[in-house]
PQR file of N, CA, C, O and H, with PARSE charges and radii, in Angstrom:
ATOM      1  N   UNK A   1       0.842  -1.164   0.000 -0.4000 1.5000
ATOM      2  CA  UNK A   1       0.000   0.000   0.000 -0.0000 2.0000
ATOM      3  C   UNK A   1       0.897   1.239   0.000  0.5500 1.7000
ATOM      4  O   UNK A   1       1.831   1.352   0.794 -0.5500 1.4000
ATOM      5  N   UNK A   2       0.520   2.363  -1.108 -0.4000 1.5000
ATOM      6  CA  UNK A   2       1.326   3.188  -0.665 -0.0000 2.0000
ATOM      7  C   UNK A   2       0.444   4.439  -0.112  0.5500 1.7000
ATOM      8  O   UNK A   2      -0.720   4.730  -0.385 -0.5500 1.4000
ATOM      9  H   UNK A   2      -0.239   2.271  -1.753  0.4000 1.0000
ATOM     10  N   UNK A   3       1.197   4.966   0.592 -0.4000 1.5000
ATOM     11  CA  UNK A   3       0.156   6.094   1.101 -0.0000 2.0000
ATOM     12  C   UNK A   3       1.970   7.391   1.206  0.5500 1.7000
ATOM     13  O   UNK A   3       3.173   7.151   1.112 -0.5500 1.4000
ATOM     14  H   UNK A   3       2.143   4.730   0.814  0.4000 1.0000
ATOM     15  N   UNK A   4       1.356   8.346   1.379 -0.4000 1.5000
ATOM     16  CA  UNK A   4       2.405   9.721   1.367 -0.0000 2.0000
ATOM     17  C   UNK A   4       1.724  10.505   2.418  0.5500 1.7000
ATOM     18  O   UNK A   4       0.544  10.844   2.319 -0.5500 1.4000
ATOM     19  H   UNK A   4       0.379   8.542   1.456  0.4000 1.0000
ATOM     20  N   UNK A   5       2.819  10.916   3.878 -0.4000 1.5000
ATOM     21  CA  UNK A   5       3.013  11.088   4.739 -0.0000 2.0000
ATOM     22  C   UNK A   5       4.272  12.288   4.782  0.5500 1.7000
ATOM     23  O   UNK A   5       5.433  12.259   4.374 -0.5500 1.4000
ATOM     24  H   UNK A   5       3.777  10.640   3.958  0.4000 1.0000
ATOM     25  N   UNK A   6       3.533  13.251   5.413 -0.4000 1.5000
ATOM     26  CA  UNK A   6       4.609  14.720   5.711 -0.0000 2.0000
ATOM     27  C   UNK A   6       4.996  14.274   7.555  0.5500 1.7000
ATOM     28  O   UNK A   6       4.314  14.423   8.568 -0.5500 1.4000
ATOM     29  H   UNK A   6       2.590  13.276   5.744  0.4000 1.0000
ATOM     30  N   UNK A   7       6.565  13.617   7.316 -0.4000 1.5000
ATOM     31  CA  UNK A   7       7.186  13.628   8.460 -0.0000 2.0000
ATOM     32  C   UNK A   7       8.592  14.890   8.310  0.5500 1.7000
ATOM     33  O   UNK A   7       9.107  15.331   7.282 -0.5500 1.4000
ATOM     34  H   UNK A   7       7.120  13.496   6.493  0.4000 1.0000
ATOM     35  N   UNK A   8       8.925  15.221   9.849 -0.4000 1.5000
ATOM     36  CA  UNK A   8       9.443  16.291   9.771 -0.0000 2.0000
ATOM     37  C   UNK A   8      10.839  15.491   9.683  0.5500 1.7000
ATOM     38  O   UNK A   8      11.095  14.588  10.479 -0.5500 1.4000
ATOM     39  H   UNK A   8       8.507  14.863  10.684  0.4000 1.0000
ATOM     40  N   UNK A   9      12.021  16.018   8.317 -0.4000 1.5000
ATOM     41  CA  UNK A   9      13.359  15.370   8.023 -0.0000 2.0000
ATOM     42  C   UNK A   9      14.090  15.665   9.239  0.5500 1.7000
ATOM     43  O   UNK A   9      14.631  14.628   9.622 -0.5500 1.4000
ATOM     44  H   UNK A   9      11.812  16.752   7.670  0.4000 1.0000
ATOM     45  N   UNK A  10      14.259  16.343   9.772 -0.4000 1.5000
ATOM     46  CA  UNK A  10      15.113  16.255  11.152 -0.0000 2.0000
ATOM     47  C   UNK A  10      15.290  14.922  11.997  0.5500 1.7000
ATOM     48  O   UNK A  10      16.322  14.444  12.469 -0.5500 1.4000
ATOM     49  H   UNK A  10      13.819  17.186   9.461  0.4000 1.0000
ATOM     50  N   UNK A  11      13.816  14.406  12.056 -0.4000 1.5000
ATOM     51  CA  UNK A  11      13.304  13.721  13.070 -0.0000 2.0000
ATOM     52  C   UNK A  11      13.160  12.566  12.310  0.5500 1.7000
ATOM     53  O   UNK A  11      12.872  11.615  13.035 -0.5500 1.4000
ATOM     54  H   UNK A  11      12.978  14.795  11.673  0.4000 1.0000
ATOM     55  N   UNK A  12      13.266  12.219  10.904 -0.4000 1.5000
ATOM     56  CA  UNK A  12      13.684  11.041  10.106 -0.0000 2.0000
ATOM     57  C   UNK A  12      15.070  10.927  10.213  0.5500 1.7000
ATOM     58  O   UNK A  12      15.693   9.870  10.310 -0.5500 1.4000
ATOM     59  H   UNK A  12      13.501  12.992  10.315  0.4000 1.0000
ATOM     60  N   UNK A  13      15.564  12.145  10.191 -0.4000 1.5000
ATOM     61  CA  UNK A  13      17.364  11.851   9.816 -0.0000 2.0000
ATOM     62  C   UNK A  13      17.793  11.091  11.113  0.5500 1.7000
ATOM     63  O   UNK A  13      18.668  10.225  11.129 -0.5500 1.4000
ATOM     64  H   UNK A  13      15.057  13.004  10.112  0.4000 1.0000
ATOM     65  N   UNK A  14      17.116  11.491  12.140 -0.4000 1.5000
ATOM     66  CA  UNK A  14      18.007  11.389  13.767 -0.0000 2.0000
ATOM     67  C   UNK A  14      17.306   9.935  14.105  0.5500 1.7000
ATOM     68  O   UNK A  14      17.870   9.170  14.887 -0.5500 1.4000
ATOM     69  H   UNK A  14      16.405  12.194  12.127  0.4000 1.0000
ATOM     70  N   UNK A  15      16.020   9.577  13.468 -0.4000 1.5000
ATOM     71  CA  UNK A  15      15.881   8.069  13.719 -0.0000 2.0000
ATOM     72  C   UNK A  15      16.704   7.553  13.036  0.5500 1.7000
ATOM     73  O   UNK A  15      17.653   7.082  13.662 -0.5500 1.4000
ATOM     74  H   UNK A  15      15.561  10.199  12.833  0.4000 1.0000
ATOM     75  N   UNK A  16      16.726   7.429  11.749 -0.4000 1.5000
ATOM     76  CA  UNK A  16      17.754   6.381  11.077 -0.0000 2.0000
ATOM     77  C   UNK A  16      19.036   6.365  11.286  0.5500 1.7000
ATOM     78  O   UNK A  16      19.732   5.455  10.836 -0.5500 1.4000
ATOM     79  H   UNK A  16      15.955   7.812  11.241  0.4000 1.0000
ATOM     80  N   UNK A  17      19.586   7.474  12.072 -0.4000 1.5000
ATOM     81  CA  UNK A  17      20.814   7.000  12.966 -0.0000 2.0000
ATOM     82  C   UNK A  17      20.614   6.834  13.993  0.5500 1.7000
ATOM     83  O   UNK A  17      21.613   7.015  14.689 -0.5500 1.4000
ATOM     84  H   UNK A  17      19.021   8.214  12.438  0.4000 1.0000
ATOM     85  N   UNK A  18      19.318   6.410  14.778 -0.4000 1.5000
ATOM     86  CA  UNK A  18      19.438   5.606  16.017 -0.0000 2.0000
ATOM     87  C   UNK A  18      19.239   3.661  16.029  0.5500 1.7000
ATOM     88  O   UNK A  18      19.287   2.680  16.771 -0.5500 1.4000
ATOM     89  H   UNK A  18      18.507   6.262  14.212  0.4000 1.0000
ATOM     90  N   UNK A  19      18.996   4.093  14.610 -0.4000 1.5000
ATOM     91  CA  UNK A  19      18.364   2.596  14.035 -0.0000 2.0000
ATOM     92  C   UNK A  19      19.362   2.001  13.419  0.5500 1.7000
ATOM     93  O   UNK A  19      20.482   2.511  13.389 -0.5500 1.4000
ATOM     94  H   UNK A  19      18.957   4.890  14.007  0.4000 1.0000
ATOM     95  N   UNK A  20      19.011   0.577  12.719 -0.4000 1.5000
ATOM     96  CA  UNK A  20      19.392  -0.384  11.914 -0.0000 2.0000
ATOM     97  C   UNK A  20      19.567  -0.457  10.803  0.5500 1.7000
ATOM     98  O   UNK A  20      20.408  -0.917  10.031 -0.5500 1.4000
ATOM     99  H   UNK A  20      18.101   0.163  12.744  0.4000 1.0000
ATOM    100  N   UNK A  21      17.901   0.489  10.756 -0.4000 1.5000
ATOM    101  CA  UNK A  21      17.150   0.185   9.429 -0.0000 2.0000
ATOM    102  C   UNK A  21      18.249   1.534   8.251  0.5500 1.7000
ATOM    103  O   UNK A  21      18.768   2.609   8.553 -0.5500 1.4000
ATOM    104  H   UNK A  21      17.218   0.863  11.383  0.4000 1.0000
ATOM    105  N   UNK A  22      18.201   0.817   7.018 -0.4000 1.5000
ATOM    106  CA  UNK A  22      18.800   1.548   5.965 -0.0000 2.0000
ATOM    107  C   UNK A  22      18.139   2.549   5.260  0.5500 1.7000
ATOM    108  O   UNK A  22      18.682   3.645   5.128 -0.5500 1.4000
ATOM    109  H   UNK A  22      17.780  -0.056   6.772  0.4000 1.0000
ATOM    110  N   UNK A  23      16.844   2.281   4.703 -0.4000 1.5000
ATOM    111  CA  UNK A  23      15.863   2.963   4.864 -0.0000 2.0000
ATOM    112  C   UNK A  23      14.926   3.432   5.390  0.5500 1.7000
ATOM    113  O   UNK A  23      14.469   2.902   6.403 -0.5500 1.4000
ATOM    114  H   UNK A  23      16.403   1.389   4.810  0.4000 1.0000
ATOM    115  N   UNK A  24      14.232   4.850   4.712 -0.4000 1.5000
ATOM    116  CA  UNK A  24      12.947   5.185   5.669 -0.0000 2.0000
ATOM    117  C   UNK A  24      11.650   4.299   6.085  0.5500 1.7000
ATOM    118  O   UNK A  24      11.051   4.138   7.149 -0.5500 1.4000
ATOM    119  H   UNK A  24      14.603   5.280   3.889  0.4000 1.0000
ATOM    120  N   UNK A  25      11.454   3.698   4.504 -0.4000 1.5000
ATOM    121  CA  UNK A  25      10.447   2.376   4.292 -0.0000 2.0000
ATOM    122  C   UNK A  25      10.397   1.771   5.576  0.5500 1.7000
ATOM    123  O   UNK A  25       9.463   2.006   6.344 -0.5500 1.4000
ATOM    124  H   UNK A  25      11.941   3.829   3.640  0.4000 1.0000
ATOM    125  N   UNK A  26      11.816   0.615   6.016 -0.4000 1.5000
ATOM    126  CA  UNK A  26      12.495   0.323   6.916 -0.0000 2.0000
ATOM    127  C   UNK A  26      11.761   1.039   8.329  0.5500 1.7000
ATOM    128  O   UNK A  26      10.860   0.806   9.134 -0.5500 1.4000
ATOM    129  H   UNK A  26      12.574   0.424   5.393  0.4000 1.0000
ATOM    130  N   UNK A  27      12.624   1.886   8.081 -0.4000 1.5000
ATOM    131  CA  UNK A  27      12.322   2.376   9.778 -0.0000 2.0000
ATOM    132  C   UNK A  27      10.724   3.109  10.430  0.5500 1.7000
ATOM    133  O   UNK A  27      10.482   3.237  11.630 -0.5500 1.4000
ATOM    134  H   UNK A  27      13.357   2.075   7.428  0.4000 1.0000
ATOM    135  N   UNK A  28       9.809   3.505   9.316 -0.4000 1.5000
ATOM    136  CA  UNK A  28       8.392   3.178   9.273 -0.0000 2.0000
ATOM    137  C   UNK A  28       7.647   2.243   9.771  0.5500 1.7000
ATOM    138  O   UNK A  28       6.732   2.383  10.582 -0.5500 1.4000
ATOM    139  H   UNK A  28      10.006   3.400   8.341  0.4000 1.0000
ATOM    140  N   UNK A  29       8.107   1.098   9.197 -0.4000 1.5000
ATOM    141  CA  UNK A  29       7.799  -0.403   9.449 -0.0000 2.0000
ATOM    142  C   UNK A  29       8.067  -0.497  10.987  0.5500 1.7000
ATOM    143  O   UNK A  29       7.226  -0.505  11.886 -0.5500 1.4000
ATOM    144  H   UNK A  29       8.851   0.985   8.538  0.4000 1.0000
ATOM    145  N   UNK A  30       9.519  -0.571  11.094 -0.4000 1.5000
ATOM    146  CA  UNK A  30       9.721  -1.265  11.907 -0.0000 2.0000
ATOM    147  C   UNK A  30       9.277  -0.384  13.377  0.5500 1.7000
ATOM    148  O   UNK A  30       8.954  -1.045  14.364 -0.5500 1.4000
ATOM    149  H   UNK A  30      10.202  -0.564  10.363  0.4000 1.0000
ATOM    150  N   UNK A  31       9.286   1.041  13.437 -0.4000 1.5000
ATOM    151  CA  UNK A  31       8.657   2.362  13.912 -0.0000 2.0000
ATOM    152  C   UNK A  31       7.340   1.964  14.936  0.5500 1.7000
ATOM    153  O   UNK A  31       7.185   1.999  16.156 -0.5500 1.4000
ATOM    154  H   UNK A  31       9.549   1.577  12.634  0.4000 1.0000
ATOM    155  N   UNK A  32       6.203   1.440  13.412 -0.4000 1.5000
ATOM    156  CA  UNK A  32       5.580   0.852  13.407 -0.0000 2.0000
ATOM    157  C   UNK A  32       4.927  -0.776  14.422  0.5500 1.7000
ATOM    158  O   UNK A  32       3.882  -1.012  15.028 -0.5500 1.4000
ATOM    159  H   UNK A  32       6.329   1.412  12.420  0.4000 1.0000
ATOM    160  N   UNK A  33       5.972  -1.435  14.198 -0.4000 1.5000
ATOM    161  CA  UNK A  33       5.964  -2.721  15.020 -0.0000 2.0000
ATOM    162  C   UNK A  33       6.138  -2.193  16.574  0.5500 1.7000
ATOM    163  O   UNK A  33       5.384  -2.538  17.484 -0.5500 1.4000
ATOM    164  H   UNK A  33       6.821  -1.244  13.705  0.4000 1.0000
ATOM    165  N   UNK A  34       7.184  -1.359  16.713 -0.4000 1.5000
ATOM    166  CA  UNK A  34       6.882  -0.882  18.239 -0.0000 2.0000
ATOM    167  C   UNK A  34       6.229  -0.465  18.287  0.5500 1.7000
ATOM    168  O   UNK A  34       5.937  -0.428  19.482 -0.5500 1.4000
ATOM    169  H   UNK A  34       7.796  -1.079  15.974  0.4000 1.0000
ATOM    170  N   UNK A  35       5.180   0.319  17.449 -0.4000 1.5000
ATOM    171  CA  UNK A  35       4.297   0.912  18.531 -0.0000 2.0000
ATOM    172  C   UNK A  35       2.928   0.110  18.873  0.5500 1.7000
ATOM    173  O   UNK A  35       2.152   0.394  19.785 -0.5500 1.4000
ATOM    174  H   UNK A  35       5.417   0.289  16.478  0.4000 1.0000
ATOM    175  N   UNK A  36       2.816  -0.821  18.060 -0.4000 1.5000
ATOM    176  CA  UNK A  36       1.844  -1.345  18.354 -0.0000 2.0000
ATOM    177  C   UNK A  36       2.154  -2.567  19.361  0.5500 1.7000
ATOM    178  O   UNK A  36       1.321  -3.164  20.042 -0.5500 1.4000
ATOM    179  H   UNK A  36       3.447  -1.052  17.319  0.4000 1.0000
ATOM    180  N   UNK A  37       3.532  -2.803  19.300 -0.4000 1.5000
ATOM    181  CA  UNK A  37       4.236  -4.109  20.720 -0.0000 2.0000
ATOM    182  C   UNK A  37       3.730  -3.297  21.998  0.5500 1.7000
ATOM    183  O   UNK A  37       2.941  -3.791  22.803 -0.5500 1.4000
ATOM    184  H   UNK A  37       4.209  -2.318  18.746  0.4000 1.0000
ATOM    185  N   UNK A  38       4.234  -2.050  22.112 -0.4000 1.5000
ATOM    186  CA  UNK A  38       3.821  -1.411  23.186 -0.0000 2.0000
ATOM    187  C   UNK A  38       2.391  -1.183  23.573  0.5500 1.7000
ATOM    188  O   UNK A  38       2.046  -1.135  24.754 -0.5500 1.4000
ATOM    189  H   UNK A  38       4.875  -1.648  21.458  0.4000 1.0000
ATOM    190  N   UNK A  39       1.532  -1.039  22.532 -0.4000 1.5000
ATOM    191  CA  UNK A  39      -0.228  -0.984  23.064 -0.0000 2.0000
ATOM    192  C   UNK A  39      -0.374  -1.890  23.596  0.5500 1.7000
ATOM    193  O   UNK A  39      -0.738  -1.709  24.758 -0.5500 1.4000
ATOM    194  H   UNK A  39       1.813  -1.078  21.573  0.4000 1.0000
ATOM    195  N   UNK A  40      -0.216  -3.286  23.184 -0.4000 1.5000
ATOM    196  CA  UNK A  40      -0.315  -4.976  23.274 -0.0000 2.0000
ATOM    197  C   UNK A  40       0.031  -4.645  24.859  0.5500 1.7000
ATOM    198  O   UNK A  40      -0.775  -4.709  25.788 -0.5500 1.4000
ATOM    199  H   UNK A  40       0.080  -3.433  22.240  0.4000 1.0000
ATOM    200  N   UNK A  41       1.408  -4.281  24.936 -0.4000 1.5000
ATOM    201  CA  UNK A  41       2.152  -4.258  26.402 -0.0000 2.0000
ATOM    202  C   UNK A  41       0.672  -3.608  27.178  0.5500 1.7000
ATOM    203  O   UNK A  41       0.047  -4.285  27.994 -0.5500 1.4000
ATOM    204  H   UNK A  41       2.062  -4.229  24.181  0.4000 1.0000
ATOM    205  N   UNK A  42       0.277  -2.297  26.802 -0.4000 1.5000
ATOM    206  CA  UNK A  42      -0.356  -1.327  27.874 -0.0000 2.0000
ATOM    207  C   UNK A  42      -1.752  -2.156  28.152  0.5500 1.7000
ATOM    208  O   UNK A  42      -2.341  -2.143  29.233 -0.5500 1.4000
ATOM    209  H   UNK A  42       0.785  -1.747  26.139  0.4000 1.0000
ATOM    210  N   UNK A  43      -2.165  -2.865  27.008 -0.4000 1.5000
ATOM    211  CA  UNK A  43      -3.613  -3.473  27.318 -0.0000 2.0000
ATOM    212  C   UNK A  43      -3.505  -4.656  28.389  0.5500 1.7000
ATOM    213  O   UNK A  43      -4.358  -5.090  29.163 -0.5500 1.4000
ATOM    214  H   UNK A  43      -1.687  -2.877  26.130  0.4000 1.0000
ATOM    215  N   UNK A  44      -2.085  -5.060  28.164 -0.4000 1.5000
ATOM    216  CA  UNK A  44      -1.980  -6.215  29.577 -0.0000 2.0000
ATOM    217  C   UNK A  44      -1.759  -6.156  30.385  0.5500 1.7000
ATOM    218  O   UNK A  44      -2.110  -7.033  31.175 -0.5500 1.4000
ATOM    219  H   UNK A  44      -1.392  -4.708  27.535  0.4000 1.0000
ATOM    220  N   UNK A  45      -0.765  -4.718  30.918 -0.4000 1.5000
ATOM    221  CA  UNK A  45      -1.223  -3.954  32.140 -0.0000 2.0000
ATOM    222  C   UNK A  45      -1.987  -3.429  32.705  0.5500 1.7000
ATOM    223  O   UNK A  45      -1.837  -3.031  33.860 -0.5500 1.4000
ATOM    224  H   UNK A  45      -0.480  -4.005  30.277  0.4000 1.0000
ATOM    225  N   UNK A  46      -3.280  -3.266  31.832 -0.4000 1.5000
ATOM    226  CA  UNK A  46      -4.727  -2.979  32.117 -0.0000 2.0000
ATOM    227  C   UNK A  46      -5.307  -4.327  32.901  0.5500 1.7000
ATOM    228  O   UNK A  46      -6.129  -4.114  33.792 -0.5500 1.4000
ATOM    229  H   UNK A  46      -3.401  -3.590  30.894  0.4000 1.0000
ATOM    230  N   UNK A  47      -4.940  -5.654  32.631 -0.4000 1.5000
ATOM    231  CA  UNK A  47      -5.376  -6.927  33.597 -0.0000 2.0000
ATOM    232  C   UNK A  47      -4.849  -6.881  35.074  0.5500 1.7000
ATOM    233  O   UNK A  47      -5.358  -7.449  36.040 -0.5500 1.4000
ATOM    234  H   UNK A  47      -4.272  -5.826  31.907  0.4000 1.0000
ATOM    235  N   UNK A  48      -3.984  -6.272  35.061 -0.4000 1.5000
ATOM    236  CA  UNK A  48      -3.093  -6.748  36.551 -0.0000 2.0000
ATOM    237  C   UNK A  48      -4.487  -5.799  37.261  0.5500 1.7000
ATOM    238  O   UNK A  48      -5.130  -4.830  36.858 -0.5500 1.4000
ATOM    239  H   UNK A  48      -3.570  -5.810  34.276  0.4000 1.0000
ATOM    240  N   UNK A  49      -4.544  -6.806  38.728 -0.4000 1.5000
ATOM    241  CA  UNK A  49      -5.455  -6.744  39.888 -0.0000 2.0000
ATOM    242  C   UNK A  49      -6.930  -7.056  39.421  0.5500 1.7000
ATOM    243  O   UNK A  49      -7.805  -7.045  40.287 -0.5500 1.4000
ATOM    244  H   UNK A  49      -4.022  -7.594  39.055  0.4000 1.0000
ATOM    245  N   UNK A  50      -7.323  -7.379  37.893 -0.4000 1.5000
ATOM    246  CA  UNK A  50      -8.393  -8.033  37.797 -0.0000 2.0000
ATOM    247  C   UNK A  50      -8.848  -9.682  37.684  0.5500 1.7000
ATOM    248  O   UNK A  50      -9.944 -10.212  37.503 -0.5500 1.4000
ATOM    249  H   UNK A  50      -6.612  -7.388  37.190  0.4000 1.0000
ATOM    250  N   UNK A  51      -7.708 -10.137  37.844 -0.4000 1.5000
ATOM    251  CA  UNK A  51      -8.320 -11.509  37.729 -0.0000 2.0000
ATOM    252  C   UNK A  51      -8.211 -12.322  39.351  0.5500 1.7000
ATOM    253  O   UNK A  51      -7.505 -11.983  40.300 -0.5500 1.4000
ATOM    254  H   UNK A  51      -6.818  -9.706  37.991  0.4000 1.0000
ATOM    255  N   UNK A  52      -8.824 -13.063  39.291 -0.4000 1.5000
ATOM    256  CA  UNK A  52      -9.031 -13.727  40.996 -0.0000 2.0000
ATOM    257  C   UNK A  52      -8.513 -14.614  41.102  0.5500 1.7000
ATOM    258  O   UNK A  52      -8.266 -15.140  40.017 -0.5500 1.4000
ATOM    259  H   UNK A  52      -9.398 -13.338  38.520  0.4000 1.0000
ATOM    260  N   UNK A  53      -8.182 -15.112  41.910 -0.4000 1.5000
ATOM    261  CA  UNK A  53      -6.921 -16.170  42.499 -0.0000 2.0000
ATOM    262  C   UNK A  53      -7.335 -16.419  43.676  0.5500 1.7000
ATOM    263  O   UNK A  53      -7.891 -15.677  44.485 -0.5500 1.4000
ATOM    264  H   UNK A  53      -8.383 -14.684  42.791  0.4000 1.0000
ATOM    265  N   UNK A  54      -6.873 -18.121  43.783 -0.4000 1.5000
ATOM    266  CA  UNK A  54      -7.287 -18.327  45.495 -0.0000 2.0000
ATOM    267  C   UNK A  54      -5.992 -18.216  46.390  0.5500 1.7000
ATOM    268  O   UNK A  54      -4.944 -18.530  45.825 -0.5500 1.4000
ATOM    269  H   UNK A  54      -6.421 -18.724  43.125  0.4000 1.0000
ATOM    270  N   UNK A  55      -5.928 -17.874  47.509 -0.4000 1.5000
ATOM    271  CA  UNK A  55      -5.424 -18.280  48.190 -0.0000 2.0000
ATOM    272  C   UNK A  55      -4.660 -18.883  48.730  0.5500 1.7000
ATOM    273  O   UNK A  55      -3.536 -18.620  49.157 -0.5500 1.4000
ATOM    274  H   UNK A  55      -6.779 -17.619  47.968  0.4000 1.0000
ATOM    275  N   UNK A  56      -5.577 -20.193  48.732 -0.4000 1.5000
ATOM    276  CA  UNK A  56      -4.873 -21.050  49.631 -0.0000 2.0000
ATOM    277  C   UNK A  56      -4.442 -22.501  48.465  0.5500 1.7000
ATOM    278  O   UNK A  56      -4.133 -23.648  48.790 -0.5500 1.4000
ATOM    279  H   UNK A  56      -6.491 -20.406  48.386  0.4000 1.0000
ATOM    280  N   UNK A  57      -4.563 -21.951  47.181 -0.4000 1.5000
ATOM    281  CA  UNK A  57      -3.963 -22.603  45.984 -0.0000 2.0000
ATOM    282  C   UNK A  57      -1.979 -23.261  45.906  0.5500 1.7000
ATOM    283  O   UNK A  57      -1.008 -22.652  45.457 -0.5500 1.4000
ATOM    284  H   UNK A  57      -4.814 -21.020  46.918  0.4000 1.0000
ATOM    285  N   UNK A  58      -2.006 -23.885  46.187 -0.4000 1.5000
ATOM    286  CA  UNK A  58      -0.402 -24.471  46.449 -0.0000 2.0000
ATOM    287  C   UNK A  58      -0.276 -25.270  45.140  0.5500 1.7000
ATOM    288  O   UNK A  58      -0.919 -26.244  44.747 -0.5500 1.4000
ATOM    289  H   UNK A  58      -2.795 -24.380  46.552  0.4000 1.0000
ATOM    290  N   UNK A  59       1.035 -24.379  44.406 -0.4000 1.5000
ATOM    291  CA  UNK A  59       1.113 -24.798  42.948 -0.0000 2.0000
ATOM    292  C   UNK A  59       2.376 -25.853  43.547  0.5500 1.7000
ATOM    293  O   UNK A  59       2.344 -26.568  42.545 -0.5500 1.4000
ATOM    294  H   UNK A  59       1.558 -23.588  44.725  0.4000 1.0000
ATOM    295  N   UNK A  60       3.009 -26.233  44.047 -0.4000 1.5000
ATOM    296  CA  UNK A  60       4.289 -27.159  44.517 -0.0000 2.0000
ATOM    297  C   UNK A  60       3.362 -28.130  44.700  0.5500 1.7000
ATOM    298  O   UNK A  60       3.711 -28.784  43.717 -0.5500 1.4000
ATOM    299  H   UNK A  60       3.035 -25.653  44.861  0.4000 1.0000
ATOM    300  N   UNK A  61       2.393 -28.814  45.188 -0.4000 1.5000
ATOM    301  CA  UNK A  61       1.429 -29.555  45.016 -0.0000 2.0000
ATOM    302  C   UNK A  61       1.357 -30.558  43.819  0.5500 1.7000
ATOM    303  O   UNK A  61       1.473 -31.771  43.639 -0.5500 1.4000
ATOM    304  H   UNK A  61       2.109 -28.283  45.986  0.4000 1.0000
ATOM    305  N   UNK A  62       1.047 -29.166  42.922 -0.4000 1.5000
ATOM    306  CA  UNK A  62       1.166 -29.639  41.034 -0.0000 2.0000
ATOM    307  C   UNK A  62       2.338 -30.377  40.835  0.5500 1.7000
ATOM    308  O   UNK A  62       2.117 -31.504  40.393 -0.5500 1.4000
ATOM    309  H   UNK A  62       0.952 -28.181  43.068  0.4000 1.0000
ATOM    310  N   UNK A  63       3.526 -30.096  41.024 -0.4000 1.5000
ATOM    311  CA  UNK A  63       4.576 -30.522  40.881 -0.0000 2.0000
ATOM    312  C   UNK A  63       4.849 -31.906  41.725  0.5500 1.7000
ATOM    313  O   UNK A  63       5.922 -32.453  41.474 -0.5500 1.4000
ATOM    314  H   UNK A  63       3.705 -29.180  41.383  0.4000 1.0000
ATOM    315  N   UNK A  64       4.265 -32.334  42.392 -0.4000 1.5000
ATOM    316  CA  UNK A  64       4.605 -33.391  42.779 -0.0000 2.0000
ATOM    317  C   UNK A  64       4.066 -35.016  42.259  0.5500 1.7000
ATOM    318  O   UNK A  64       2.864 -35.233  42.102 -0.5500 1.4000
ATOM    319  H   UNK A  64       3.393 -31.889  42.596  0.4000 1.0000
ATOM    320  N   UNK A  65       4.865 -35.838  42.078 -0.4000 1.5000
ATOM    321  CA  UNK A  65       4.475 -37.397  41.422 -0.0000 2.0000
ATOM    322  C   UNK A  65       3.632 -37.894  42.176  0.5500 1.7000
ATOM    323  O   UNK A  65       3.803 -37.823  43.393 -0.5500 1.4000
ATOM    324  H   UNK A  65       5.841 -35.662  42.205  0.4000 1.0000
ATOM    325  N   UNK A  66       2.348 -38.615  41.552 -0.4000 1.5000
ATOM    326  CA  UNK A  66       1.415 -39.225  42.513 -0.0000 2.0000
ATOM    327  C   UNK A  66       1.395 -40.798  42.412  0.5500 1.7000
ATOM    328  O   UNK A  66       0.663 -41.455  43.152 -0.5500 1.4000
ATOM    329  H   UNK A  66       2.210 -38.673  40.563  0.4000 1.0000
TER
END
């Protein structure tokens, strides 16, 4: 897909020397992949303190041969 995007060259030049990537294509993409790794991250920190757990649940239990 192509689509055309006004990014400011400063702020292209100074990524692609913090990066890997050779090109802009490149560092779009890959730009890209973090930011959406990181939503993934924030939506699963949205679970912590909602799910329920017992107690008196003893996982060493599990682990043992019967």
């Amino acid at each position: 897909m192509v689509t055309n995007i006004n990014i400011d060259k400063k702020l292209l030049k100074e990524a692609l020397a913090l990066s890997d990537n050779s090109t802009v294509n490149l560092l779009i993409e890959a730009a890209l992949h973090e930011y959406i790794q990181r939503r993934q991250q924030l939506k699963v920190l949205e679970l912590f303190g909602t799910i329920d757990y017992e107690e008196n649940y003893n996982y060493k239990q599990q682990r043992q041969k019967i």
